[in-house]
N, C-alpha and C positions, 0 to 999 in steps of 0.2 A: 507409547500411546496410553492415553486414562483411557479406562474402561467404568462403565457400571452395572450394578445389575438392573437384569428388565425384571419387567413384574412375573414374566414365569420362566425366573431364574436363569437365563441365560446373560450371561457378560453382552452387554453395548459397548462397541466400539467407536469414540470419537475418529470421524475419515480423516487421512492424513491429509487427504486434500484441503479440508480445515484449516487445521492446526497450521499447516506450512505458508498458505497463503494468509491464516493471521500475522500470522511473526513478518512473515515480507512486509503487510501492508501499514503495520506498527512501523518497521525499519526506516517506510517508503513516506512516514511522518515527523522522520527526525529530523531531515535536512529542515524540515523546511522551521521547525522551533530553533534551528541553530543560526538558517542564513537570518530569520526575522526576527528574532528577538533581540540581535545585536542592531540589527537595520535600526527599529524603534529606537534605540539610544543615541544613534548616529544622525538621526535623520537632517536636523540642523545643520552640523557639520557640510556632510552630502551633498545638501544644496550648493553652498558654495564652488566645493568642489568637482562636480558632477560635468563639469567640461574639460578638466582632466583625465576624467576613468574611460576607457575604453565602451567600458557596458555600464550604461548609467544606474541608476539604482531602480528607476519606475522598471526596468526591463526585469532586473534581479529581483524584484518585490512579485509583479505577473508572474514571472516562473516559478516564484518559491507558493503562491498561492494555486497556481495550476498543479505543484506538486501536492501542495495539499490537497484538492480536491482528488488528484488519482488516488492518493492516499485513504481517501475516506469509502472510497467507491469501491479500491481494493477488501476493505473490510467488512462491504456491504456485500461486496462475491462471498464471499471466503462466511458471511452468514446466511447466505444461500445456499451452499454446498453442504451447509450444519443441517438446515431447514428440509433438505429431501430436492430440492430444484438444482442439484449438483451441475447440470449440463449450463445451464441458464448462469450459474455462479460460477463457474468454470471458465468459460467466456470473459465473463465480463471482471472478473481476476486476471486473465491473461492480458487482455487488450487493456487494461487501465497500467497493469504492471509495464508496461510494453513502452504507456505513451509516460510514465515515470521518470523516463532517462532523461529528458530535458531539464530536471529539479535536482538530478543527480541518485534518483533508481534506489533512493537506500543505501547507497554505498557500494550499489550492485548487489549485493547479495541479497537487498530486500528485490530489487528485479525478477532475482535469478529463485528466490523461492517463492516470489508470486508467480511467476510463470511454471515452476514445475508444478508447485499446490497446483495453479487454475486446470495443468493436465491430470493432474492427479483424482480432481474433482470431476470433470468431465467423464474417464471411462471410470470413474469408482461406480457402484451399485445404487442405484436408484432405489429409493422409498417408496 
């Protein structure tokens, strides 16, 4: 954990509840720069092909931007938990991490560390 000093002299601790559910909710925005950025290149292609593919691409595109949006909401918990509203960002880290699995969760481990941060935020110490 970074720490810093406060002004009288005692070490600040950055909450792990933090820290953990940033790094998830970073994680929890990778899928979706990986599945879309090649999408954009494709898209042409796609058309054509798109009565072939089992899961079309408009389905693939919603979900990779529904990942992003959990993705972003995870990051907005996870600076609530920074901010002193840990309970409130706790939550709302857990339940965005939660609904992530349809974009593919980060690979799981952004899931699995936005869900422990969001607990970890929740009973840590209030401001």
């Amino acid at each position: 954990m970074e720490s810093k000093k406060a002004q009288n002299g005692k070490e600040e601790r950055v909450p792990s509840g933090y820290m953990l559910s940033l790094i998830g909710g970073i994680l929890i925005e990778v899928p979706f720069v990986l599945i879309l950025a090649p999408l954009f290149t494709t898209l042409f292609v796609e058309a054509f092909l798109s009565p072939f593919f089992y899961v079309p691409g408009v389905v693939v595109t919603i979900l990779s931007y529904f990942g992003l949006l959990a993705g972003i909401l995870v990051l907005i918990g996870s600076w609530l938990i920074k901010t002193g509203r840990s309970k409130a960002g706790g939550i709302i880290v857990i339940i965005f991490s939660l609904f992530s699995i349809v974009s593919g969760g980060g690979f799981i481990v952004g899931l699995v560390l936005g869900v422990v941060g969001g607990m970890a935020g929740i009973v840590g110490k209030q401001k």
